[in-house]
TORKOL-4160 file (C-alpha; in steps of 0.2 Angstrom, whole numbers, padded with zeros to 4 digits, m for minus):
386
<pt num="1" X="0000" Y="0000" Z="0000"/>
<pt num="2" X="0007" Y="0015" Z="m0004"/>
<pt num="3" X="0012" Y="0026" Z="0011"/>
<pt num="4" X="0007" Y="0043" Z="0016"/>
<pt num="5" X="0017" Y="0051" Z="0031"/>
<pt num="6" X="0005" Y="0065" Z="0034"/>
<pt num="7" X="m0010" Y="0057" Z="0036"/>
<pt num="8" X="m0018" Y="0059" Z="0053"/>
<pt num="9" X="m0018" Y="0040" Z="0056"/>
<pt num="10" X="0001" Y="0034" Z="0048"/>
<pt num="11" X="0005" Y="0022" Z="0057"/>
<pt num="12" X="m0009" Y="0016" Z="0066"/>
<pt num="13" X="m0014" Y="m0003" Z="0062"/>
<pt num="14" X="m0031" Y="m0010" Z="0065"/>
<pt num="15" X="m0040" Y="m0026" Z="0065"/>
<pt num="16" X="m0057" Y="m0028" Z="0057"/>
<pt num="17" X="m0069" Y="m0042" Z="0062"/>
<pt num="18" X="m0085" Y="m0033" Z="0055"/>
<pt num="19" X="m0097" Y="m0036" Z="0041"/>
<pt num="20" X="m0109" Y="m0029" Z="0031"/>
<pt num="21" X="m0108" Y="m0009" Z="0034"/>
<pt num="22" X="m0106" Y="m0001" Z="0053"/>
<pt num="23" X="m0092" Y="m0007" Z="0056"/>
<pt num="24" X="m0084" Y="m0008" Z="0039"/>
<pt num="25" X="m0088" Y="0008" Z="0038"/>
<pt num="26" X="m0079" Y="0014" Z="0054"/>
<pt num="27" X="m0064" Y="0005" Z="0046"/>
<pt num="28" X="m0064" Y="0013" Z="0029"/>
<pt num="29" X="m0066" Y="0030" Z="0036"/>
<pt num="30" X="m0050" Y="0026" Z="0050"/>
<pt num="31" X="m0041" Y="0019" Z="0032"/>
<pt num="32" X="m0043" Y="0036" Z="0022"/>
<pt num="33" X="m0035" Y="0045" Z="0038"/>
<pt num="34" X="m0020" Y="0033" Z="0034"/>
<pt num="35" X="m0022" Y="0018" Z="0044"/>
<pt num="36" X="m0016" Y="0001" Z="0039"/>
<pt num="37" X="m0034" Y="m0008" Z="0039"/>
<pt num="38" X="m0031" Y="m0028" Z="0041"/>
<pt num="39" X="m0051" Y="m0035" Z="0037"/>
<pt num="40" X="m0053" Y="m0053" Z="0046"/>
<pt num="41" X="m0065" Y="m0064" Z="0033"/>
<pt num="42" X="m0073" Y="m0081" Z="0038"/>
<pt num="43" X="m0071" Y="m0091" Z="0023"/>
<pt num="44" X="m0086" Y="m0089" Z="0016"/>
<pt num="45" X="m0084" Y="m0067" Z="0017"/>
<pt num="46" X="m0089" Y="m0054" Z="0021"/>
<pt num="47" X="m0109" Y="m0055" Z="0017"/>
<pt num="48" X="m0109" Y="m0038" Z="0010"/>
<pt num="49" X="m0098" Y="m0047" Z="m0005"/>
<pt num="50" X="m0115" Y="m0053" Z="m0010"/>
<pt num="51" X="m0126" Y="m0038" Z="m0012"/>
<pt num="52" X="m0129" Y="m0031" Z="m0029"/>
<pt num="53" X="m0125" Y="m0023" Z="m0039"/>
<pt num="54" X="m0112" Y="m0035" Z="m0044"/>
<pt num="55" X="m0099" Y="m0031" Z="m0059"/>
<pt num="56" X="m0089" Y="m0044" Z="m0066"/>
<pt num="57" X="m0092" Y="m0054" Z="m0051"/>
<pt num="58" X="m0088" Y="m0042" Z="m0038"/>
<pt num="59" X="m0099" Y="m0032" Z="m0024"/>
<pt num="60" X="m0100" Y="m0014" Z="m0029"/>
<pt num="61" X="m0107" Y="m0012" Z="m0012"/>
<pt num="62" X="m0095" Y="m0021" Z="m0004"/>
<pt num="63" X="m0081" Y="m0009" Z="m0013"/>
<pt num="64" X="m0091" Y="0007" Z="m0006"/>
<pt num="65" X="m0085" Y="0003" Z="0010"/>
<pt num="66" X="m0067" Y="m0009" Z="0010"/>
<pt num="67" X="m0058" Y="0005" Z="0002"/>
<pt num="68" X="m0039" Y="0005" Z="0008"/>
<pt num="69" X="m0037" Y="m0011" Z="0015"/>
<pt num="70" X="m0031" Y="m0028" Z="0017"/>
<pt num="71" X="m0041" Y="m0045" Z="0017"/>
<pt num="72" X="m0035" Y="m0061" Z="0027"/>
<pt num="73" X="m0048" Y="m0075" Z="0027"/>
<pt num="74" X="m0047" Y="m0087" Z="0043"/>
<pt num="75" X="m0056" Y="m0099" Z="0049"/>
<pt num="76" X="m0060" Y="m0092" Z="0068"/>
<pt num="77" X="m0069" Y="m0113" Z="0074"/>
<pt num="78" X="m0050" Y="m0116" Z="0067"/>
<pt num="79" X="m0036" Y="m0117" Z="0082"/>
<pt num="80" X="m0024" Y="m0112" Z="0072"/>
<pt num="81" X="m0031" Y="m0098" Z="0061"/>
<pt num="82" X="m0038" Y="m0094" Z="0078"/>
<pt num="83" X="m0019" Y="m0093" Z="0084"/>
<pt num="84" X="m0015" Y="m0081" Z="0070"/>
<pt num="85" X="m0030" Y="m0066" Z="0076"/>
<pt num="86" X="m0023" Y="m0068" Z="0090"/>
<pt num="87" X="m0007" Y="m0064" Z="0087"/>
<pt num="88" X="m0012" Y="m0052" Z="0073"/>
<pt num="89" X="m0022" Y="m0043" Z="0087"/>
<pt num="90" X="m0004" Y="m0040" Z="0096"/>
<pt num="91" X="0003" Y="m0031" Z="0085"/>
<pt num="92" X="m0010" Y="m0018" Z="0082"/>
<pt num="93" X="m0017" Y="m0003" Z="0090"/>
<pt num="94" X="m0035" Y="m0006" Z="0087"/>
<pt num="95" X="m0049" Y="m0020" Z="0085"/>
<pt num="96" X="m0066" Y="m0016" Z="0078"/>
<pt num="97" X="m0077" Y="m0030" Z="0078"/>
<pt num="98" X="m0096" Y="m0030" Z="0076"/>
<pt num="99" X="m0103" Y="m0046" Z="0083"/>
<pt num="100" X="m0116" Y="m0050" Z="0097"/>
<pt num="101" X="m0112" Y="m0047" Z="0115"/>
<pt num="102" X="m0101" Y="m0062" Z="0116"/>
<pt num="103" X="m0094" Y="m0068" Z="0103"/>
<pt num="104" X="m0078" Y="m0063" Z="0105"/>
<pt num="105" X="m0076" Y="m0070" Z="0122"/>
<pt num="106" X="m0082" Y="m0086" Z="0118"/>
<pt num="107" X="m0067" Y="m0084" Z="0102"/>
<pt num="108" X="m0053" Y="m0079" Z="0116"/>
<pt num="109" X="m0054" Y="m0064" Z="0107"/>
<pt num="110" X="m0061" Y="m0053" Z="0121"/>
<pt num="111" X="m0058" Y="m0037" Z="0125"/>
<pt num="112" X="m0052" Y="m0044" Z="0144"/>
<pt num="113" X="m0041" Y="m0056" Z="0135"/>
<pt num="114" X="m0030" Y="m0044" Z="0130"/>
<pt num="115" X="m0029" Y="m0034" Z="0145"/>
<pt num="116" X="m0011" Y="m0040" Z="0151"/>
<pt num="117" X="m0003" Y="m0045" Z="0134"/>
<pt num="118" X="m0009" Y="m0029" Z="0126"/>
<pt num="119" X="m0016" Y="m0016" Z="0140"/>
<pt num="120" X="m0013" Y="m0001" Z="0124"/>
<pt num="121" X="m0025" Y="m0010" Z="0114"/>
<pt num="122" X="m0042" Y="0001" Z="0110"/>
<pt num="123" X="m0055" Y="m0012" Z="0105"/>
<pt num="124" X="m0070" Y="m0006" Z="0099"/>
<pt num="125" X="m0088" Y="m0016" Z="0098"/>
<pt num="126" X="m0100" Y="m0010" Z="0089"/>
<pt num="127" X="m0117" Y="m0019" Z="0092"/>
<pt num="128" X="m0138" Y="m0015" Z="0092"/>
<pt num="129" X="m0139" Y="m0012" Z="0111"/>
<pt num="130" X="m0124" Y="m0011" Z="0118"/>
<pt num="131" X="m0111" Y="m0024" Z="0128"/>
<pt num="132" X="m0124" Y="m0025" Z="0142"/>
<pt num="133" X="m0141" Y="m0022" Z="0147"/>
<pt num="134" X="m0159" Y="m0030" Z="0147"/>
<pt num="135" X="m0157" Y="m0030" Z="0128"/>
<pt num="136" X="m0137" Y="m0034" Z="0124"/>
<pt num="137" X="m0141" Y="m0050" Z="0118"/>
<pt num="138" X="m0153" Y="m0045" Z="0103"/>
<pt num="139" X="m0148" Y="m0043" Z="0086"/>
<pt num="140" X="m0151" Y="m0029" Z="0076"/>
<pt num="141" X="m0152" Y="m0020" Z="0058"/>
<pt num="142" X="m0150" Y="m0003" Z="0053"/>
<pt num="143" X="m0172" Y="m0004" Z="0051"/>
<pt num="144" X="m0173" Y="m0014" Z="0065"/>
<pt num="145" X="m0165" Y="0001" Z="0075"/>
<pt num="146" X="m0173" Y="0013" Z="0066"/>
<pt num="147" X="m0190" Y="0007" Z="0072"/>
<pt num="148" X="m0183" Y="0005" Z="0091"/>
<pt num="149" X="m0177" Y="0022" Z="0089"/>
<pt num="150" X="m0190" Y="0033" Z="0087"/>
<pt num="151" X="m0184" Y="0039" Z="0068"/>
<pt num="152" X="m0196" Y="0029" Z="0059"/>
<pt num="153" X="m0210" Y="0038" Z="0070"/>
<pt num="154" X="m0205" Y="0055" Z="0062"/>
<pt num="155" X="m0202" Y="0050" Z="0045"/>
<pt num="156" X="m0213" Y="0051" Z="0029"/>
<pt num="157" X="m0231" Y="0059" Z="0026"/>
<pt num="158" X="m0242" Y="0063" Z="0045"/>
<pt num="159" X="m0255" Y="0052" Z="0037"/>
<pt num="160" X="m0244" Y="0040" Z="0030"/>
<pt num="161" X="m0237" Y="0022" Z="0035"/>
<pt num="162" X="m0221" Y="0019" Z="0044"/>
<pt num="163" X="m0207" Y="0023" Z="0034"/>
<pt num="164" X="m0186" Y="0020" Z="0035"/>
<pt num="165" X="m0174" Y="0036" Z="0031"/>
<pt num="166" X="m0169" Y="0030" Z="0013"/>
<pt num="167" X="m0151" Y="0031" Z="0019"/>
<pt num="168" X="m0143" Y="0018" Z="0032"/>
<pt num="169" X="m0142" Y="0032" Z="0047"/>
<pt num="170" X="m0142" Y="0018" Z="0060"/>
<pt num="171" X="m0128" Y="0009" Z="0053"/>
<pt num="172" X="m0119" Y="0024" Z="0047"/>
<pt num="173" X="m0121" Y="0034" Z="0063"/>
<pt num="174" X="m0114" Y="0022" Z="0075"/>
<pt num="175" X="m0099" Y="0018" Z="0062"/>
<pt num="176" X="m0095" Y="0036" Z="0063"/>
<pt num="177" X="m0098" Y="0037" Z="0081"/>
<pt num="178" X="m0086" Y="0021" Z="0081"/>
<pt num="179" X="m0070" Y="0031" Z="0071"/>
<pt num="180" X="m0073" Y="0046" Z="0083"/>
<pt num="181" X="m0071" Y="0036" Z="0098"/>
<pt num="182" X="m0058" Y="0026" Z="0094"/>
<pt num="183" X="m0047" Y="0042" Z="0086"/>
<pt num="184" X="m0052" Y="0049" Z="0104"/>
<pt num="185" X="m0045" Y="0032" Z="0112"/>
<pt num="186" X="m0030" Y="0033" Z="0104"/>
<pt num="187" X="m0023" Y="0050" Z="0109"/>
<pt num="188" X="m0026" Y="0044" Z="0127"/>
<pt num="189" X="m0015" Y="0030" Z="0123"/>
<pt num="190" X="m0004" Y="0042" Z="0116"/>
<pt num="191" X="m0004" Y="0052" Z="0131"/>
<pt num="192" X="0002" Y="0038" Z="0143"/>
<pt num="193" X="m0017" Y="0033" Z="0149"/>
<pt num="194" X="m0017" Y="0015" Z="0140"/>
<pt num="195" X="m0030" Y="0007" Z="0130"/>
<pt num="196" X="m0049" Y="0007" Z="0131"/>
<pt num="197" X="m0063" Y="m0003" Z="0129"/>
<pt num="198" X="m0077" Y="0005" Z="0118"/>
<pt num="199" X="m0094" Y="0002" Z="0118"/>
<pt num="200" X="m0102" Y="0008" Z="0103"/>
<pt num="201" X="m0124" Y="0004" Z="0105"/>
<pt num="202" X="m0134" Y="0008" Z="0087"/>
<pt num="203" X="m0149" Y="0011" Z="0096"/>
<pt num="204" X="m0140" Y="0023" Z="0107"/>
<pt num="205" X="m0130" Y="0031" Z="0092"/>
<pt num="206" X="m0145" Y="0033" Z="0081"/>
<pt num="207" X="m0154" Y="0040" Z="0097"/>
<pt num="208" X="m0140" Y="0054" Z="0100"/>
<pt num="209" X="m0141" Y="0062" Z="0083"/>
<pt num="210" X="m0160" Y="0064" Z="0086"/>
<pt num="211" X="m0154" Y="0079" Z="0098"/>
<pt num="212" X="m0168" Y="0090" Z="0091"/>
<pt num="213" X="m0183" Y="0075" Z="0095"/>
<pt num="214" X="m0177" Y="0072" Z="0110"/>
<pt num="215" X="m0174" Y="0089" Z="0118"/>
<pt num="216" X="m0193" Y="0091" Z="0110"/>
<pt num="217" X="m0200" Y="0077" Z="0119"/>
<pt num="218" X="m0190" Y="0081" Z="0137"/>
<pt num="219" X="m0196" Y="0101" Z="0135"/>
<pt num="220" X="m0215" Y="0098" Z="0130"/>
<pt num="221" X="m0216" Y="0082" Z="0135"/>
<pt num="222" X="m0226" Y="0079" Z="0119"/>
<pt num="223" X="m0220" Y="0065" Z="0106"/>
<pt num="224" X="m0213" Y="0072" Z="0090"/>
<pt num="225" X="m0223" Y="0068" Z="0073"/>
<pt num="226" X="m0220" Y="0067" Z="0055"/>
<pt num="227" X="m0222" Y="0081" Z="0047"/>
<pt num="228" X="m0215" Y="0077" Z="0029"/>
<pt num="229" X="m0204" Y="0089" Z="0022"/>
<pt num="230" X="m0210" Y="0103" Z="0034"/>
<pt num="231" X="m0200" Y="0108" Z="0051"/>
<pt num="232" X="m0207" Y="0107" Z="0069"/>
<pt num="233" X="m0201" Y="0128" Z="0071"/>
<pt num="234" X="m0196" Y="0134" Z="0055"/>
<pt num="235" X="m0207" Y="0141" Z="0042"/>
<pt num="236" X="m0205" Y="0140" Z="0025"/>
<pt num="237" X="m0194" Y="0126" Z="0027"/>
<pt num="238" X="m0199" Y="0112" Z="0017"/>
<pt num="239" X="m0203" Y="0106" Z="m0001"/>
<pt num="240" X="m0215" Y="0116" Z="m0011"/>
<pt num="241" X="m0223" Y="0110" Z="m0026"/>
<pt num="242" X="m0220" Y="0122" Z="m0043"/>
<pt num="243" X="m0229" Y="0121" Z="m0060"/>
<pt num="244" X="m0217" Y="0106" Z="m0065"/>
<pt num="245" X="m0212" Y="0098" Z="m0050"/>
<pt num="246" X="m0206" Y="0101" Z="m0033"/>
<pt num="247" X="m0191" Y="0111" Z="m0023"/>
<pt num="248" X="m0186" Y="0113" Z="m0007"/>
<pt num="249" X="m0183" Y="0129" Z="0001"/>
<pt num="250" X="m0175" Y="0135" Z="0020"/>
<pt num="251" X="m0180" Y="0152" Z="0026"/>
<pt num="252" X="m0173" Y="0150" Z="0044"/>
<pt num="253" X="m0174" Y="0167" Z="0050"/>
<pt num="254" X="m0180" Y="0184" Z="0048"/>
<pt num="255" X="m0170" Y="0192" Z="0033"/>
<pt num="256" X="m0175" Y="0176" Z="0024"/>
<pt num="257" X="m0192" Y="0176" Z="0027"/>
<pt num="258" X="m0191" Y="0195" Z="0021"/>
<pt num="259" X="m0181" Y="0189" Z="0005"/>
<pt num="260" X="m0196" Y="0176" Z="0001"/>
<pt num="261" X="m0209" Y="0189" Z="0001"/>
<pt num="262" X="m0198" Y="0200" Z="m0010"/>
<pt num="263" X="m0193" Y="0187" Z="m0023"/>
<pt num="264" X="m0210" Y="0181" Z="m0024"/>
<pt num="265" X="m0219" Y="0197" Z="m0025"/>
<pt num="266" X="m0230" Y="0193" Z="m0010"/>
<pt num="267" X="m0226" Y="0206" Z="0002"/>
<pt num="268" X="m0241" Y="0205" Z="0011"/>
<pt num="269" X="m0237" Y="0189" Z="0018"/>
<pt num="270" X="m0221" Y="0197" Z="0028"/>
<pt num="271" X="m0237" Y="0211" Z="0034"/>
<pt num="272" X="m0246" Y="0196" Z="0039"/>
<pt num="273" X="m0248" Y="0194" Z="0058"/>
<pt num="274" X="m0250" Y="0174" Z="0058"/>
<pt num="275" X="m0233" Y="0176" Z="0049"/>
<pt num="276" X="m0222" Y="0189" Z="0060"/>
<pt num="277" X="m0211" Y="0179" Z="0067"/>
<pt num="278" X="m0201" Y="0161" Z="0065"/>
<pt num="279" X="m0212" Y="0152" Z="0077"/>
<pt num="280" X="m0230" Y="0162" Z="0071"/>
<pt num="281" X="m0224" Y="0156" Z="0053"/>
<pt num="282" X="m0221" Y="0138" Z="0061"/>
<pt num="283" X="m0239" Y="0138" Z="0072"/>
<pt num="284" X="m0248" Y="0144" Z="0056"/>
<pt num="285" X="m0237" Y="0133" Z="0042"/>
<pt num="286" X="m0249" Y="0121" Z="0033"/>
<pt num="287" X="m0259" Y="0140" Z="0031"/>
<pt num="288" X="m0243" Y="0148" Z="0024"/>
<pt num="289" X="m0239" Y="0133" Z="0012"/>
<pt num="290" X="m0256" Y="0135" Z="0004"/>
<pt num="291" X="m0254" Y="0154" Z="0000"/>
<pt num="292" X="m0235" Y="0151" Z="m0007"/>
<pt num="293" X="m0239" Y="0139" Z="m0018"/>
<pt num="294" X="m0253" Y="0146" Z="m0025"/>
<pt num="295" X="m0238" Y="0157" Z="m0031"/>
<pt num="296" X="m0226" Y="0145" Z="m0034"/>
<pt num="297" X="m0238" Y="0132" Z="m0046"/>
<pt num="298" X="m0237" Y="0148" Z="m0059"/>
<pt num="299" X="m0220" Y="0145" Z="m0063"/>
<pt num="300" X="m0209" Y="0129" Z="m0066"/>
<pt num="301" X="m0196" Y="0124" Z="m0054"/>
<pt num="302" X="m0181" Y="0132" Z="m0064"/>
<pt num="303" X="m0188" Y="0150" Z="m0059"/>
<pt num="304" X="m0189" Y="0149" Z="m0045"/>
<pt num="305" X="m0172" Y="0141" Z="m0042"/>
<pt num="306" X="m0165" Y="0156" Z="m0051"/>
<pt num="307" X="m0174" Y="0167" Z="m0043"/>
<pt num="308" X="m0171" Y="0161" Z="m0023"/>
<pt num="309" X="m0153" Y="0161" Z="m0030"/>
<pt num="310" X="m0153" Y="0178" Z="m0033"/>
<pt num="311" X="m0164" Y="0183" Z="m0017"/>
<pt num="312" X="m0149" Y="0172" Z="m0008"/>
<pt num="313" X="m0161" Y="0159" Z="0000"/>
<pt num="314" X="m0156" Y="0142" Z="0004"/>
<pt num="315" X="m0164" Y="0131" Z="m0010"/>
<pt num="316" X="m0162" Y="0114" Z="m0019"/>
<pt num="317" X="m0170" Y="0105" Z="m0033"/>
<pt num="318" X="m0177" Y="0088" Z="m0026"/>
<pt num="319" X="m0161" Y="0079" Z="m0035"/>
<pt num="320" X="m0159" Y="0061" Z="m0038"/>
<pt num="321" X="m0142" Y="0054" Z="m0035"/>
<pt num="322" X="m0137" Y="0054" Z="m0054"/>
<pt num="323" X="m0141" Y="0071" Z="m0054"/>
<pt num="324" X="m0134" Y="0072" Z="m0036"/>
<pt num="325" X="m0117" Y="0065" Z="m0042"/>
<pt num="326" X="m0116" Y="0076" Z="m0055"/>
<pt num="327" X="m0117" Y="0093" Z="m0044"/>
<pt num="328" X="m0104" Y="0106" Z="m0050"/>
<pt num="329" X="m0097" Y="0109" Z="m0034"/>
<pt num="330" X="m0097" Y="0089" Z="m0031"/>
<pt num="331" X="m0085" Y="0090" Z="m0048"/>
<pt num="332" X="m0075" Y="0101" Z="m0043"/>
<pt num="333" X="m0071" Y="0095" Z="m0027"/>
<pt num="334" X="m0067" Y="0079" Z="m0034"/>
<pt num="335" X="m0077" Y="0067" Z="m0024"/>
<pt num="336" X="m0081" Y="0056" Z="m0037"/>
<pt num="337" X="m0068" Y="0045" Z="m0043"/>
<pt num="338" X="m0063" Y="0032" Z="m0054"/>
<pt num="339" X="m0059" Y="0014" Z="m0043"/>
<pt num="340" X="m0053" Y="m0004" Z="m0049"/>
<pt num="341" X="m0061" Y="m0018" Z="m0043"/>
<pt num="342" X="m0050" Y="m0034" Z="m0041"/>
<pt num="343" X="m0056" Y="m0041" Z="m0056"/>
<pt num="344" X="m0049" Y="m0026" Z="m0068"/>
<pt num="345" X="m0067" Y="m0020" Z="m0071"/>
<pt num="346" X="m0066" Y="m0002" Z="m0071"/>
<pt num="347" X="m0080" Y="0009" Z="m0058"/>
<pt num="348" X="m0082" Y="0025" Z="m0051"/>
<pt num="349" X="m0085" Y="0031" Z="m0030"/>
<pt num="350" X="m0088" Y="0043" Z="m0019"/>
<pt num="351" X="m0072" Y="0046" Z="m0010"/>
<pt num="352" X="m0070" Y="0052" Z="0008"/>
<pt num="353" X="m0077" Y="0071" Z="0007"/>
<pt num="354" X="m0066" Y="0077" Z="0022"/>
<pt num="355" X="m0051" Y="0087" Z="0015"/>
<pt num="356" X="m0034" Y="0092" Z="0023"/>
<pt num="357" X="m0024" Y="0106" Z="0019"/>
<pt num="358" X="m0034" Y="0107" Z="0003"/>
<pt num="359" X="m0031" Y="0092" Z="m0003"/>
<pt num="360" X="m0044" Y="0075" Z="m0002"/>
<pt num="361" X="m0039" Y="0062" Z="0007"/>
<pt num="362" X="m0032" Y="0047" Z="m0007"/>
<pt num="363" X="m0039" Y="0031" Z="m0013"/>
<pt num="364" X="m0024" Y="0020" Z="m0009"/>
<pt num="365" X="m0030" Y="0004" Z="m0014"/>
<pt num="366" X="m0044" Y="m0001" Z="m0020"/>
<pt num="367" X="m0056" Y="m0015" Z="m0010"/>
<pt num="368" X="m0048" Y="m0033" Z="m0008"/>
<pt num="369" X="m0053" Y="m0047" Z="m0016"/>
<pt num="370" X="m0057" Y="m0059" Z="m0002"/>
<pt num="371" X="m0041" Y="m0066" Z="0006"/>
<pt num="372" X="m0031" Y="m0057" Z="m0005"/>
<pt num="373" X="m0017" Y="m0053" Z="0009"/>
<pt num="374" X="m0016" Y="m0071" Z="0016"/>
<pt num="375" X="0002" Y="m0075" Z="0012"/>
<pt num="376" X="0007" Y="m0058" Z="0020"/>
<pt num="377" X="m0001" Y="m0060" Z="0037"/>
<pt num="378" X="0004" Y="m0078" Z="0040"/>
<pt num="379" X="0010" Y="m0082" Z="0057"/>
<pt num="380" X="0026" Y="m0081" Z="0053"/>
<pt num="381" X="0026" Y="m0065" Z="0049"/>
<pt num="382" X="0015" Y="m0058" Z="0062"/>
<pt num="383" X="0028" Y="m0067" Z="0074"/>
<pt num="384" X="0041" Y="m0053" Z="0067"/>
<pt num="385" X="0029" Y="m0039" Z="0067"/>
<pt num="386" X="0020" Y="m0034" Z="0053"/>
């Protein structure tokens, strides 16, 4: 793998036992800050390996998440492949692994297990409840957790039936949770303070970025609801349909409220009492949608971009992801990149967003083909230190 001194992470080797996306994705996002990712397979592979679409006989799926790093397939009901994640673990910084409560234990690869050989070591599980609890022992998926979570209860159309977010937010919450905490963990060890053990619970991430529901709930002591596009305490600040489709925009505050008025020729709507401020606009939305898109059905959604671009109000089409991925501002920053599968087939991704020092973070290697990296990380080379 190529080697890039300057990234935040150089230098810091990590294990992976995960499958499927929360904890792959905690690994991918610790590779592109320059960690040396080591992804433990079962023999069979990662699930994810599996899920389509599949090009030339390889998960595009899989590669959206396994960027910049190794694969080494052992057989963990094997004693002797057993012995070798063992010894792998001791020479790393970090495990990641997202299995049951339990699991690991029952493997000898326990965090408690490593305690005297390894007291540095930060081992992170990621799970659907947590490491304990009346619940530790359930399994869970990113809908699953959803559902316990409270988000599907304010998501999609008030009069309409339960809905998931369309995005994984579960899954990919708790896998960013999971690459904070652990990047945390490893200045401590840095600092002298040894290792840690980290609990990373889905149900408890996914509840922690629904700040705003649960700070509503604990201050009215009233349930959140869905309200579609709209906002709980802003108004306008949803999608609005135009003579030819739809668009959304974001008039958080005075000023903007003022500029919607202007660009839409409506200024008795800014005169309007039921409209004066933030919260009246809020209290009396469903009334205020009505009245603007009386105004809005007159012209076609391209207008009205225009025109809430010159008025400087937030604003967006309702894009798809082609359209998305096509964004001039996606383009330039150069999120979008080509990637080689194992196979030679040729594909595109969306690379890490974050940027350092103005410069994106690199695509080192592309995903492994399963067990790709067994010869290297045999145990005769673990012995010597990777």
């Amino acid at each position: 793998m190529p080697i890039y001194p300057n990234l935040p992470l150089a230098g810091v080797k990590v294990i992976e036992f995960c499958s499927v996306a929360a904890g792959p994705f905690c690994g991918m996002l610790l590779a592109d800050m320059g960690a040396e990712v080591i992804k433990v397979e079962p023999p069979a592979g990662d699930t994810l390996r599996q899920w389509p679409p599949i090009t030339d006989g390889f998960s595009e799926n899989f590669a959206s998440l396994n960027r910049n790093k190794y694969s080494l397939v052992l057989d963990l009901k094997n004693a002797e492949d057993l012995q070798r994640a063992r010894e792998l673990v001791l020479t790393a910084e970090v495990l990641i692994e997202n299995n049951r409560p339990g699991v690991m234990d029952r493997l000898n690869l326990g965090a408690m297990s490593f305690k005297k050989e390894h007291p540095d070591l930060v081992y992170c599980s990621i799970s659907a409840f947590g490491q304990e609890g009346p619940r530790a022992n359930e399994g869970g998926f990113d809908v699953t957790i959803q559902a316990a979570s409270g988000v599907m209860s304010v998501t999609g159309e008030p009069d309409g039936a339960p809905v998931k977010c369309g995005v994984p937010i579960s899954d990919f919450a708790s896998g960013l949770y999971a690459a904070f905490a652990i990047s945390s963990a490893l200045l401590k060890v840095r600092n002298g303070q040894g290792g840690s053990r980290i609990d990373i619970p889905m149900l408890g991430c996914t509840l922690g970025i629904a700040a705003l529901q649960t700070s509503e709930f604990f201050g009215t002591g009233i349930n959140p609801v869905k309200l579609g596009a709209a906002h709980p305490r802003n108004a306008p600040y949803e999608a609005f349909r135009s003579r030819d489709g739809y668009f959304v925009i974001a008039a958080g505050n005075q000023k903007l409220w003022k500029s919607v008025c202007d660009a839409t020729e409506l200024p008795e709507l800014f005169d309007d009492p039921r409209f004066a401020t933030t919260m009246d606009r809020a209290r009396n939305q469903k009334t205020l949608k009505i009245l603007l898109e009386e105004k809005f059905v007159t012209q076609d959604t391209d207008y009205w971009v225009k025109a809430f671009n010159e008025a400087q109000v937030p604003h967006s089409r309702i894009n798809d992801y082609e359209t998305a991925l096509n964004d001039p501002q996606v383009q330039h920053m150069g999120w979008v990149q080509e990637l080689s599968l194992p196979n030679g087939a040729k594909t595109r991704t969306f690379v890490s967003p974050i940027r350092i020092d103005n410069a994106n973070l690199p695509v080192r290697m592309p995903p492994p083909e399963k067990g790709a990296d067994n010869s290297r990380f045999m145990s005769s080379v673990l012995k010597e230190g990777v």
